[in-house]
Every structure is written in C-alpha cells, then in structure tokens.
C-alpha positions in Angstrom: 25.2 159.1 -28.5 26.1 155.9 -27.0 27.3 153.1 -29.7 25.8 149.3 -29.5 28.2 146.4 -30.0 26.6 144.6 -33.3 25.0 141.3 -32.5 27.1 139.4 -35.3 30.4 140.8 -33.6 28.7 139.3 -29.7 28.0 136.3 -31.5 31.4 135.8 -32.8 32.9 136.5 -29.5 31.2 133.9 -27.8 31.9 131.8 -30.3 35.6 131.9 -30.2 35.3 131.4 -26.1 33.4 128.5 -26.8 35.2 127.2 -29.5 38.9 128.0 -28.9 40.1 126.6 -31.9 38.5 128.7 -34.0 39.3 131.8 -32.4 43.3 130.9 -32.8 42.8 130.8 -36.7 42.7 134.5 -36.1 46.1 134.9 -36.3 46.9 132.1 -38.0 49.9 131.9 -40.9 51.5 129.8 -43.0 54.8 129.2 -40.8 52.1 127.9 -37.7 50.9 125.5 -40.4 54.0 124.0 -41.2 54.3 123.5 -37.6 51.2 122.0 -36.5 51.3 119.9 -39.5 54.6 118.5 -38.6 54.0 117.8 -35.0 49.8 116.3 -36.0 52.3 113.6 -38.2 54.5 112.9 -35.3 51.8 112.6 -33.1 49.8 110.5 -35.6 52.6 108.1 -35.5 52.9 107.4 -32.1 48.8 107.3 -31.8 48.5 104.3 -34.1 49.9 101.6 -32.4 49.0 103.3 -28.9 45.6 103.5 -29.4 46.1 99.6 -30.5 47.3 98.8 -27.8 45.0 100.5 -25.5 41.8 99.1 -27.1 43.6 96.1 -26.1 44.1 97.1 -22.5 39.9 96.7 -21.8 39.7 93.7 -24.5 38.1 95.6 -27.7 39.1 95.3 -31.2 41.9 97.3 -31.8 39.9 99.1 -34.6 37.9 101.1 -31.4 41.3 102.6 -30.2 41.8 104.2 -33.6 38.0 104.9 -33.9 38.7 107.2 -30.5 42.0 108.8 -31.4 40.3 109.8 -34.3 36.5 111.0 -33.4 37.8 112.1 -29.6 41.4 114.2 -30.7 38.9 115.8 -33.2 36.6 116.9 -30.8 38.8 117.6 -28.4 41.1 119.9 -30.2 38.5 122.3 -31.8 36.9 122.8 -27.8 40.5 122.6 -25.9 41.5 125.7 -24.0 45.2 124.3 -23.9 46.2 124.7 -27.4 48.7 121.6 -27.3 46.8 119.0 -25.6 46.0 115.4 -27.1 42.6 113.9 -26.6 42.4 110.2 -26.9 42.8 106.7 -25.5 45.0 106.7 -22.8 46.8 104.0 -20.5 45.2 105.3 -17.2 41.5 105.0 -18.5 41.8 102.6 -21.0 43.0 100.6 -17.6 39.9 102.2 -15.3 37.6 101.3 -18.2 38.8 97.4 -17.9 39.0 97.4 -14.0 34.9 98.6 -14.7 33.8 96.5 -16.9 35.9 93.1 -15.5 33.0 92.4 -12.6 30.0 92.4 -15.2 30.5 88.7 -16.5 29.9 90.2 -20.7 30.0 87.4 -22.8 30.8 88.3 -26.3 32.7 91.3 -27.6 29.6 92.7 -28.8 28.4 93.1 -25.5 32.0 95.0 -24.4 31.9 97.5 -27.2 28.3 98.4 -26.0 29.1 98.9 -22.5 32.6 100.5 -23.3 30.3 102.7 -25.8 27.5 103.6 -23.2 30.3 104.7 -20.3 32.0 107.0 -23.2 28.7 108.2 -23.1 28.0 108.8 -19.5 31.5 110.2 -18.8 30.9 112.7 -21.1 27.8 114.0 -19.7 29.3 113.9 -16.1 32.0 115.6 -17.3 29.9 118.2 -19.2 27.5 118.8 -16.1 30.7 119.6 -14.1 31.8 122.1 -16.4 28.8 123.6 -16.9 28.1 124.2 -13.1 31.8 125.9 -13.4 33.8 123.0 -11.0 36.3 122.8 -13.0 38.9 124.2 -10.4 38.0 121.9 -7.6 41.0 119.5 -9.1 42.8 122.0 -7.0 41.5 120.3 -3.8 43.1 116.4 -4.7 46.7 116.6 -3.9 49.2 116.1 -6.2 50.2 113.4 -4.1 47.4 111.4 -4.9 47.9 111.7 -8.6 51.5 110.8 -8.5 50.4 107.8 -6.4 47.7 106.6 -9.0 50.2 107.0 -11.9 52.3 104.7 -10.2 49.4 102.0 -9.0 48.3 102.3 -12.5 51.5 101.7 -14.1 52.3 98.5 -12.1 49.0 97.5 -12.6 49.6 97.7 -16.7 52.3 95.7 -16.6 51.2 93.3 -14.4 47.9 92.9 -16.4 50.2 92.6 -19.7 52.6 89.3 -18.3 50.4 86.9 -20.3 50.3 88.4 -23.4 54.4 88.7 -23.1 54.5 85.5 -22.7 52.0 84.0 -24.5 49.7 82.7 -21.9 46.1 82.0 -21.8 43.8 84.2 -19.5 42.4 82.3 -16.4 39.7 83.2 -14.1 36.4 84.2 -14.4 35.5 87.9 -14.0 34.4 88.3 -10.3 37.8 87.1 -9.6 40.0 89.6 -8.5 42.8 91.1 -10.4 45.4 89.3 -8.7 43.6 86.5 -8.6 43.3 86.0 -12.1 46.9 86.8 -12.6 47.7 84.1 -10.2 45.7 81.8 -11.9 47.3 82.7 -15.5 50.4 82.1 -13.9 49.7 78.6 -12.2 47.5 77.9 -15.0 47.7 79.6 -18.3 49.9 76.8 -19.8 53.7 77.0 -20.8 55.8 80.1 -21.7 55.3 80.5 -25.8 59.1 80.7 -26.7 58.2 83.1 -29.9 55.8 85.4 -28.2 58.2 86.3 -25.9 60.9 86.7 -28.0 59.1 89.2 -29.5 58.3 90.7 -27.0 60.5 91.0 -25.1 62.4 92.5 -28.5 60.1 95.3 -28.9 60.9 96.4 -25.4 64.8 96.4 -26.1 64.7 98.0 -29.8 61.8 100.7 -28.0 64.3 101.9 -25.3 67.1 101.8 -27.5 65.4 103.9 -30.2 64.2 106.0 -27.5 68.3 106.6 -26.0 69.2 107.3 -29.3 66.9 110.2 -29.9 67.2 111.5 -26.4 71.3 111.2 -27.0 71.6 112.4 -30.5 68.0 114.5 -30.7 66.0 112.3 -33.6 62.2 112.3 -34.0 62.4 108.6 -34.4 58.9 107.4 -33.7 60.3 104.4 -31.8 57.0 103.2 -30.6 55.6 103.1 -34.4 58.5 101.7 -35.8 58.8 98.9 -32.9 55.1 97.4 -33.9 56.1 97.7 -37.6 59.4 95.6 -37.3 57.7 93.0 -35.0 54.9 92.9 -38.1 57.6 91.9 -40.3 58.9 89.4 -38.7 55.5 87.5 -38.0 54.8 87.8 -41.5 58.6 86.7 -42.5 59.1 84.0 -40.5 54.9 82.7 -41.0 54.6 82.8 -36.6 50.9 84.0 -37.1 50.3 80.3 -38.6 50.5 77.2 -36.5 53.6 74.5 -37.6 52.7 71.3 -38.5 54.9 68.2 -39.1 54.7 65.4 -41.9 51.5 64.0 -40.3 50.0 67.1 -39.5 50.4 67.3 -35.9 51.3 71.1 -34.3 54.7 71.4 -33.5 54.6 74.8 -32.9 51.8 76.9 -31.7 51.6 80.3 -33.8 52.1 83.7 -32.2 48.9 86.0 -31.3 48.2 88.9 -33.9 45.5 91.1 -33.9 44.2 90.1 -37.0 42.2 92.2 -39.7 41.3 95.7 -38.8 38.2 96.5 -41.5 38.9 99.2 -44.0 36.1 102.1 -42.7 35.9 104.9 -40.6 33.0 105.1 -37.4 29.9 106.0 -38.5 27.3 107.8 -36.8 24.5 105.9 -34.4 23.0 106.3 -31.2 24.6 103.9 -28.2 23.1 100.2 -28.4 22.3 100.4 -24.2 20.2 103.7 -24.8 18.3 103.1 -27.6 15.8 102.0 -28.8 15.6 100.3 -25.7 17.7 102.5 -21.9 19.4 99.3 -20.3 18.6 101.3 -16.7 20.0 98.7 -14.7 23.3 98.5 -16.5 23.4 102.2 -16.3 22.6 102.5 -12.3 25.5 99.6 -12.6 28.3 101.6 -14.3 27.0 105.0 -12.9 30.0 104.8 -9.6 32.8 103.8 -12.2 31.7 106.6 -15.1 31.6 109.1 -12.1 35.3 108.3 -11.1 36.4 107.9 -14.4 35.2 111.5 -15.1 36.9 113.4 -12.7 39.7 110.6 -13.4 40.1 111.8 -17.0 39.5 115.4 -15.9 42.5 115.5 -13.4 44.7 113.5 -16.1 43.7 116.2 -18.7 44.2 119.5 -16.7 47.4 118.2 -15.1 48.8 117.8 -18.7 47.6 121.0 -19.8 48.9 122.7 -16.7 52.5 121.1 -17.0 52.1 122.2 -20.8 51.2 125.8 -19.8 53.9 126.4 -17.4 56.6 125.9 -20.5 54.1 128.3 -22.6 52.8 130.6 -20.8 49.7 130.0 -22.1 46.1 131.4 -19.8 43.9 127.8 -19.4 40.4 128.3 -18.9 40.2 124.7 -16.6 35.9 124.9 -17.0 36.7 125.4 -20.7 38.8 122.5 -20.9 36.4 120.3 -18.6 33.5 121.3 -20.8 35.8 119.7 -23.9 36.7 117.0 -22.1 32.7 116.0 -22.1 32.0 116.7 -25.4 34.9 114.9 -26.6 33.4 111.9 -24.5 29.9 112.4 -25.4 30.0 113.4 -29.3 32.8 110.3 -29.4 30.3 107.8 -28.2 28.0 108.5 -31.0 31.1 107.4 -33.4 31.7 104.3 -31.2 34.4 105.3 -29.0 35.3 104.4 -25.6 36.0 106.7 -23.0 39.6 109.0 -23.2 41.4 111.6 -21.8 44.1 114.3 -22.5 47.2 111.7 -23.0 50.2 112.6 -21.3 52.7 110.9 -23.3 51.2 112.6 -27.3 50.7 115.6 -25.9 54.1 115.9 -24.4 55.3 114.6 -28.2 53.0 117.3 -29.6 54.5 120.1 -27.5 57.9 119.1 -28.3 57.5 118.9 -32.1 56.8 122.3 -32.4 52.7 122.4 -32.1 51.5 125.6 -31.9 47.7 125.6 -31.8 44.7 123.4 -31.5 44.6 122.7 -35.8 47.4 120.1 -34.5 45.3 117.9 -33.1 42.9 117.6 -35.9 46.1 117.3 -38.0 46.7 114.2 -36.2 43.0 112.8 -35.9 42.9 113.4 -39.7 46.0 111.0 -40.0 44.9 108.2 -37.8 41.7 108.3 -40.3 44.3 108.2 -42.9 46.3 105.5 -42.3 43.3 103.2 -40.8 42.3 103.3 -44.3 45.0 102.8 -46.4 47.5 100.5 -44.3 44.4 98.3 -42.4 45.3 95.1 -43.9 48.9 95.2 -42.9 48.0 95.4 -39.2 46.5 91.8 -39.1 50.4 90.8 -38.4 50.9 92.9 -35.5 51.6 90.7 -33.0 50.1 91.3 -29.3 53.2 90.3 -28.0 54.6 93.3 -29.8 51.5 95.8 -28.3 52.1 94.2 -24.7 56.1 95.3 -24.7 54.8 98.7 -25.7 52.5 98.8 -23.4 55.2 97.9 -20.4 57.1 100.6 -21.8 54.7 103.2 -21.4 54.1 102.6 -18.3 57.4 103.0 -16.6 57.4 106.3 -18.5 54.2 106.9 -17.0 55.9 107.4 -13.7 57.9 110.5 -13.2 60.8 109.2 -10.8 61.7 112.7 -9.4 58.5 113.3 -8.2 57.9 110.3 -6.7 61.2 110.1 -5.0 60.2 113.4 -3.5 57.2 113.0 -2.7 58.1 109.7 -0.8 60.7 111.7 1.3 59.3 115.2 1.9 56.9 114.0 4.7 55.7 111.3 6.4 51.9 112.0 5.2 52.7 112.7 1.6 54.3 109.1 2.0 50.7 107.3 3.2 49.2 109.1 1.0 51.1 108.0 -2.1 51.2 104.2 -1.2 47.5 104.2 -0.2 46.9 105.8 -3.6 49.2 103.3 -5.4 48.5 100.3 -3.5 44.7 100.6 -4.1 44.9 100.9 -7.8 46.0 97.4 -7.8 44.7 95.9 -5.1 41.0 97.5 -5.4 40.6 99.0 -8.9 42.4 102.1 -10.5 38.8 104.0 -11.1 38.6 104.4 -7.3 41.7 104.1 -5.8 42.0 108.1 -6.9 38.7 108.7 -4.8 40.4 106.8 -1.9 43.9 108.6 -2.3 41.8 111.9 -2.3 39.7 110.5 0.9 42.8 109.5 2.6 44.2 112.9 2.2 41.2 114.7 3.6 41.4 112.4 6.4 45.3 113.6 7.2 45.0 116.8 6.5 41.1 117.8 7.9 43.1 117.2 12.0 45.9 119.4 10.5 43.2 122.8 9.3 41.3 121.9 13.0 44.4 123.3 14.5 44.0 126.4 16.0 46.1 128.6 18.2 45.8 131.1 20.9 48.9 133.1 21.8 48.5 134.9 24.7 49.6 138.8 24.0 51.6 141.4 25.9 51.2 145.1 26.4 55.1 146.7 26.7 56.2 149.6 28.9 56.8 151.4 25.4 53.0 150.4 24.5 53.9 147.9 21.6 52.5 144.4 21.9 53.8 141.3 21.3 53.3 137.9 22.0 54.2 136.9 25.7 57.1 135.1 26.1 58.1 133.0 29.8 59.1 135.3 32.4 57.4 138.2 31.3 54.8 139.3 34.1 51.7 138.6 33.9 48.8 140.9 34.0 46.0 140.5 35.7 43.3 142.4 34.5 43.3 142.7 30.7 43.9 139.7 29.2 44.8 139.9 25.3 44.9 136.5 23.1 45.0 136.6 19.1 42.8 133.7 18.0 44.8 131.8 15.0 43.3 129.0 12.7 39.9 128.0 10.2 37.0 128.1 12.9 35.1 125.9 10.9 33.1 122.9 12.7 35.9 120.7 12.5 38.3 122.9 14.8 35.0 123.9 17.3 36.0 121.1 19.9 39.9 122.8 20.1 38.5 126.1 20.4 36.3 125.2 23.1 39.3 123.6 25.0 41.9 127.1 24.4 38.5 129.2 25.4 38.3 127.1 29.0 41.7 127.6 29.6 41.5 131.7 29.3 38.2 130.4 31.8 41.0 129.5 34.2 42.7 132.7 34.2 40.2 134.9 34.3 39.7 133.0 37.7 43.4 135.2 38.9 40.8 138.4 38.7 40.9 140.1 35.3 38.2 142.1 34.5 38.7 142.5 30.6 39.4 139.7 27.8 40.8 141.0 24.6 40.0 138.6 21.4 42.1 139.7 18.1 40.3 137.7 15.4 42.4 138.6 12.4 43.6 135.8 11.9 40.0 133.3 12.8 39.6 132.5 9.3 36.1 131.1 7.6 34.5 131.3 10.9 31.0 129.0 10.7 28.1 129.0 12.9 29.5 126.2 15.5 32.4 128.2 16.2 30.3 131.5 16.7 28.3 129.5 18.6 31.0 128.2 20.9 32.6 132.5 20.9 29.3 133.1 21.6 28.4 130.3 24.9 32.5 131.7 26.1 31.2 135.6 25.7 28.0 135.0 28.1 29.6 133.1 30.3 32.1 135.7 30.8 29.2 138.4 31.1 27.8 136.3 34.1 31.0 137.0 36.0 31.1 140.7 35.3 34.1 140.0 32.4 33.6 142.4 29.4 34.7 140.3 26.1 36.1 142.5 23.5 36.7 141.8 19.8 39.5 143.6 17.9 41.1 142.9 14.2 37.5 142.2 13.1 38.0 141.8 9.0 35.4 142.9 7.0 33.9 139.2 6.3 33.8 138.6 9.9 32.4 141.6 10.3 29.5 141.2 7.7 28.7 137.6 9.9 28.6 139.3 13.2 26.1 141.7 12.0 24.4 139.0 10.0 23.7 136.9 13.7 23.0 140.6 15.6 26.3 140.7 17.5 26.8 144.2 16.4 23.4 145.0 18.2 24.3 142.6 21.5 28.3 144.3 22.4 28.2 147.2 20.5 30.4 149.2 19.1 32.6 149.9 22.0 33.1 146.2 21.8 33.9 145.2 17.9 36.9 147.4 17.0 37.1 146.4 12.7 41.0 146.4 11.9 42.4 148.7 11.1 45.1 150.6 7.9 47.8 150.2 10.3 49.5 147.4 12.2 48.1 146.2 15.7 45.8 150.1 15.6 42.4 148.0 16.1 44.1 146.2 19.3 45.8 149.3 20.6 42.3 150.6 20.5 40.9 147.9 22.0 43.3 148.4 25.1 42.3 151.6 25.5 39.2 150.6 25.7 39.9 148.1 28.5 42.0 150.6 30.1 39.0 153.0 30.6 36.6 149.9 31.7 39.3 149.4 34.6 39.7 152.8 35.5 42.2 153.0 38.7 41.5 149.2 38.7 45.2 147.7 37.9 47.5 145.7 38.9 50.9 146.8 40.4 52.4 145.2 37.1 50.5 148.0 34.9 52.8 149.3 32.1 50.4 152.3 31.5 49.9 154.5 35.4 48.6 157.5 33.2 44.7 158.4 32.7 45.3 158.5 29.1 47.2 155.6 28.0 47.1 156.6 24.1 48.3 159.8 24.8 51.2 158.1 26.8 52.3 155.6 24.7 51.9 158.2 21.8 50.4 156.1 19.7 48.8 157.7 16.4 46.0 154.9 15.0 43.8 155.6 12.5 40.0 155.2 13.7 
C-alpha cells in the first residue's frame, strides 16, 4: 500500500518555496519578533530621509522615494530568499534611472514620474523573465571587478551630480548635454555660491560622520542620517531660511535656502502605468527598452551581492533565481503603486543585519513604518532643506566604496586594474546603466585570450615505465610520440591548437610511427576544435602515423561517439581513462608498442616483447 502526499500539504510546500516569508513564520516566536521589530524601526529610520533623497537623485517628488521604500520593501520581503535583505530606492539606480531618463528632453514632472513609473515597470518584467528562465546564477560570469569598479564610478558620479545643490546653484544645460557638460555649465554659470545652503550643508556632512564615529567608537544605534535631516529641518524653520529676506523697501537681500516643500498626507494607490494604458506609448518603450535592460541585471547584481555578503555572516542557503524572481515582482507589483525602479540597498540591509533582523517580517516591519511616518510627520518635511539631502547623499557615497577592495583589486593584477577604471571611468563619463555592461565586455575581452590558451607538454616514457613530462636533455624518442593536450578547446582556442598540432607535424617528420594524444585535460571541446583534431588525425593517416587517444573522460567520450569517431579509430584507438593514475596512457603505450613491433629506436626504454609485463604495471581495463 503505497501512501499519496495530500494535495493541500503539495500546495503548501510550493507555497512556502515561492513565498519565503511565509514559510519562516513556521518557526516563528516571540523573541524573533522583538528582533525584527527592533531592527524594521532602525531600518525605517534610516529609509526616510534616504529614500528622500534618492527620489531627488532622478528629479521626482520626494514623496515617490517613500512611495518605493514602502510598496517595493513590502514586496520584496514576503518573496526574498535572503531573509535580511532591504528592497528599495537605492543610490546606484536611483543614479542609472537619472542617467536614463536625462537624454529624453521631459518637460514637466508629470511626465518624469510617468516614465520613472513605466521603467519600474519594465525592469520588473525583465527581471521576472530572467528568473523564470532560471539565469539567475549567470551574475557569476561579471567579475567582481567590474562591480567594485561601478560602485566607485557611481559614487563619484553622486557627488559630483550633488555640487549644486551643496551650494546652492542653479542647474544649467539642457538634457542632451552631457553630464559633465552640465556640471561645467552649473559651475561657470549657475550663479554665486548661496552662503546658507552651504552652510548647511556642508553641516550635515560634519554632524553625519561625527554621529557615525561615535557609534562605531562607543557602539550606539544613533540613526545619524535621520537625525542629520531632522536638525537641518530645525534650523530652516528657526532661523525662517526657507523664506526669502527683504529690506525696508522690499528688495531681497537674501535669497532663501531650497526645501523640499510639502509632501501630501496619503499613501500610493493602486493604477495601471500612465505610458501603458489606456493608450502603450510604443516608441518611448522601444526608447527605454536598452536602459530597463541594464538597469535589471544592474539591480539584480546589486541585490545578490548584498544578499551573498549577508549570507556568508549567516550561513544562510540563497536560492539566487528565487531572489531574481523577487527582485521583478518587487519592480513590477511597485509600479502599479507608483514607484520607480529599486534594488536590494546595500547600506539598510547592512543596518538590518546588524540590528539583530532575523527573518523577512523585518522588512515589512520597516515598510509598515515608512507608511507610518509619511502619514503622521508629512507636514514637517516641507523644511527639509535639499542642502541637507545633498550632504547625505555625499555621504553615502563614499560609504558606497569599500576601500579594501578597491585597493586590492587595483594592486593584485594589472587586468583587474583596467578593468576597474574602465568600469569606473565609464559610469561617469558614459552613463552608470551601461558602464556595468562595458566593465563586463571589457573583462570578456581580457580574459576570452587568457581561456584560448592551451598547452601541449610533450610526455616521457621512463626506464622504470612511469611517465612524466619531458624535461631538456632527456632523449628523445623517435617513434611514439606522447603529448597531453591542456586547455578549453572551444572555438576561440581552435587557431592555437592548430599551431601546437603543426609543430607535433614537424616531429613526426624525425620518423615516428605513433602519436599519443592524452585529452584529460581538453576541456568543453566544440565542433571547431574536433574539427581541427580531426583535419591533424587524417593527415597523420596519409603518412602511415596511427593517432591514438588516451584519458578520454566520459563527456568527451559521449561527443566522439556522437560525431562516429568511435566507429572511424576504433577501440584499439580511444582508450577512456581510467580508476587509476596515467592506466589509460600506460595502455595506450602498449598499444603503440605492439604497432611498432621490433620497430624502435636505440633510445627505447622498454627492449622486451611485453612491455606491461616489464614495467609491471597493474592498470585496471
């Protein structure tokens, strides 16, 4: 009698895979509560002002960045496979997302939130459609290099895109200038340094590291970044800076600081993107279709390297399609709420791990928070100055860059070097959305002439009947020639094999009668270099030279036969390795040894008929 598993219990089991969140609540307690709890607070309070001031970044009300760290840490945490990782607005997208939408000439904010909205939208499907055709561990194939390279082009390119709100300049350009362009032009042109603003400023960014040393020296949970935008509030309000001053005869005599202004009262409601319906603006899409494709895998490879780092300290198993697959929902459900795109944030889910989170719940704790405060302390952020958001901003993006591993990375080799000031270099002097594709490109480009390598040690037969690989001096033999074949013999490494394959030409010239081939080591052999084993092996035929395979691995093997090779040599040709060390060459040799009969050179090491038997060799067959 054979026992079914109940469909309700299959049901919930591929619900809890699906939904990860749900399936921690399994083992859930009160202590966890407390914990997540306390660390959805402290992560809440460090969200606020940085989803602010990202929305700022790209040019939207700030209202959109608290719209996102609510709808998208929501989302996210109920479908994350790492059980600490933030969802959100994040520095590196919210910058990708204004280096996208600069070149399109919008002209009112209406027409940003749209497009901001629609690419939310298209990231998320992208990113979906990558985790549901199970890609989510090709991140594996961009180096680290690159990523440590577009942290640090995107954090220069943060604070450089941040100098006029520091100092209280007015944006110049138009937007088919180029970045630095427009900064020039801010710079040559943006009028005269606003004393106040960058006071303020440049205030937040002292009190923000000092706070910061402090709890690093004495170990507070002082949310410096929260408490930095709440002081410079204060003081705009105190001191009346968010209000022009006028003299006697009502002329300004001073020009008033930059706030944000009112934030309304309300949470996102639900509606369909403007730019697909009722009416699909195609040709924006086709237009934004390269940028939401780099800013998916963008926000991808910022989410899984924070998980990973996360999962190293935890132990924790990550399921990387899993967490691609929340990554697109997060983006896709979000840009029915109004949200721009996001990722998993580095710097609140680092905060999340170290105030004790223990599950995903701690990420709803937060969203539910952001909600919270958005409604009940909105008309106090009218008096945050930008000023204030801009120092944080610079702030964040020194701590973007992790100094140890760019230091290393700049020293460890020469190629690791290029490819981290290509990387970085492009992100400002291209656009951060891409210059990840051309760090990656660049990479294949150094490393695709490194896998090409192959090589062909030529190997010896002792006097004791070991091999090894010949060494100068040794004597040559001139009759069985033995070379192990070393390297991916894939089409990019066909030209190289060719060459090594002429040069054994050459010394079959000196008479041998037998080439031995050990493949063990050919790796991912394709059809062009069996086609070029295949040109060497008939050409060797046509001057009476019997080629013989040896160390033949089973997936070799299974493409030999595939092609009929196993038909065309034979089996007295293909020896398959073997269970023990060098057995499949050894037979091999004797092989050759039977093919040349009385046939040898004076340099021989084995004179007897049965060269196994004299060596003593055991092998297993």
């Amino acid at each position: 009698m054979t026992s079914e598993t109940p469909p309700t219990a299959t049901a919930l089991v591929w619900l809890y895979r699906v939904v990860p969140a749900l399936d921690s609540l399994r083992h859930y307690s009160f202590d966890i509560f407390r914990r997540d709890l306390i660390a959805g607070l402290t992560v809440a309070a460090v969200a606020v002002p940085q989803a602010m001031a990202y929305a700022s970044i790209v040019g939207l009300p700030v209202e959109y960045g608290l719209y996102t760290a609510m709808v998208m840490t929501a989302v996210g945490a109920l479908f994350d496979s790492s059980k600490q990782l933030i969802n959100g607005p994040t520095n590196a997208i919210s910058i990708a997302v204004l280096s996208a939408v600069a070149s399109l000439g919008l002209e009112s904010t209406e027409d940003l939130i749209a497009v901001a909205v629609l690419m939310a939208l298209m990231v998320g499907l992208i990113q979906t459609g990558i985790a549901l055709l199970r890609l989510g561990d090709l991140n594996r194939y961009i180096s680290h290099a690159v990523v440590v390279g577009f942290t640090a082009g995107a954090a220069v390119l943060l604070v450089l895109d941040q100098i006029k709100n520091l100092l209280g300049l007015s944006a110049q350009g138009g937007p088919h200038d180029h970045f630095l362009g427009r900064l020039w032009l801010t710079l040559r042109q943006g009028g005269a340094i606003h004393p106040q603003t960058l006071t303020i400023g440049a205030g937040t960014i002292v009190f923000v590291l000092a706070v910061g040393w402090l709890n690093r020296r004495f170990r507070w949970r002082v949310p410096e970044l929260l408490l930095g935008v709440i002081l410079a509030a204060v003081v705009v309000w105190a001191a009346g800076l968010d209000k022009p001053l006028k003299d006697a005869s009502g002329d300004v005599v001073r020009s008033q600081v930059k706030v944000i202004g009112a934030i309304p009262r309300t949470l996102p409601t639900l509606s369909v993107p403007s730019a697909v319906w009722p009416r699909t603006d195609w040709p924006l899409i086709q237009k934004l279709s390269g940028s939401a494709l780099a800013i998916g895998v963008l926000g991808l490879l910022e989410a899984m390297a924070m998980a990973k780092a996360i999962a190293a300290r935890t132990g924790q198993k990550l399921d990387m399609n899993q967490q691609c697959l929340s990554e697109g929902l997060a983006n896709t459900v979000g840009s029915f709420f109004q949200c721009y795109p996001g990722s998993g944030s580095l710097t609140r889910s680092a905060i999340n791990h170290q105030a004790g989170g223990v599950t995903q719940w701690s990420g709803i704790v937060s969203a539910v928070a952001v909600g919270a405060t958005m409604l009940l302390f909105a008309p106090l952020a009218q008096y945050i100055p930008r000023a204030a958001l801009a120092g944080i901003l610079m702030v964040s993006a020194f701590r973007m860059i992790d100094s140890h591993k760019l230091a290393f990375h700049m020293k460890v080799t020469r190629m690791d070097a290029i490819i981290v000031l290509v990387t970085a270099i492009s992100a400002v002097a291209v656009s951060v959305e891409f210059c990840i594709l051309i760090g990656t490109f660049v990479s294949f480009l150094i490393y695709l002439p490194r896998a090409a390598r192959i090589s062909m040690p030529e190997l010896l037969l002792t006097k004791d009947g070991m091999i090894r690989e010949r060494i100068p001096g040794d004597p040559e033999c001139n009759r069985v020639l033995i070379y192990s074949i070393e390297g991916e013999l894939f089409f990019g490494s066909s030209g190289e094999l060719d060459g090594e394959l002429a040069k054994i030409e050459q010394r079959v010239a000196g008479g041998a009668r037998v080439v031995l081939l050990r493949v063990k080591y050919a790796r991912n052999v394709d059809g062009v270099c069996l086609d070029v084993l295949e040109g060497f092996i008939r050409k060797m035929e046509a001057r009476k030279v019997t080629v013989i395979l040896c160390g033949v691995r089973g997936d070799l093997l299974k493409v030999i036969q595939n092609v009929g090779w196993e038909a065309w040599l034979g089996p007295q040709r293909i020896y398959p390795e073997g269970a023990a060390v060098w057995s499949s060459t050894l037979q091999a040799v004797d092989r050759a040894y039977e093919i040349l009969g009385t046939d040898r050179c004076p340099t021989c090491p084995l004179k007897a008929a049965d060269p196994a038997a004299a060596r003593g060799w055991n092998y297993m067959i």
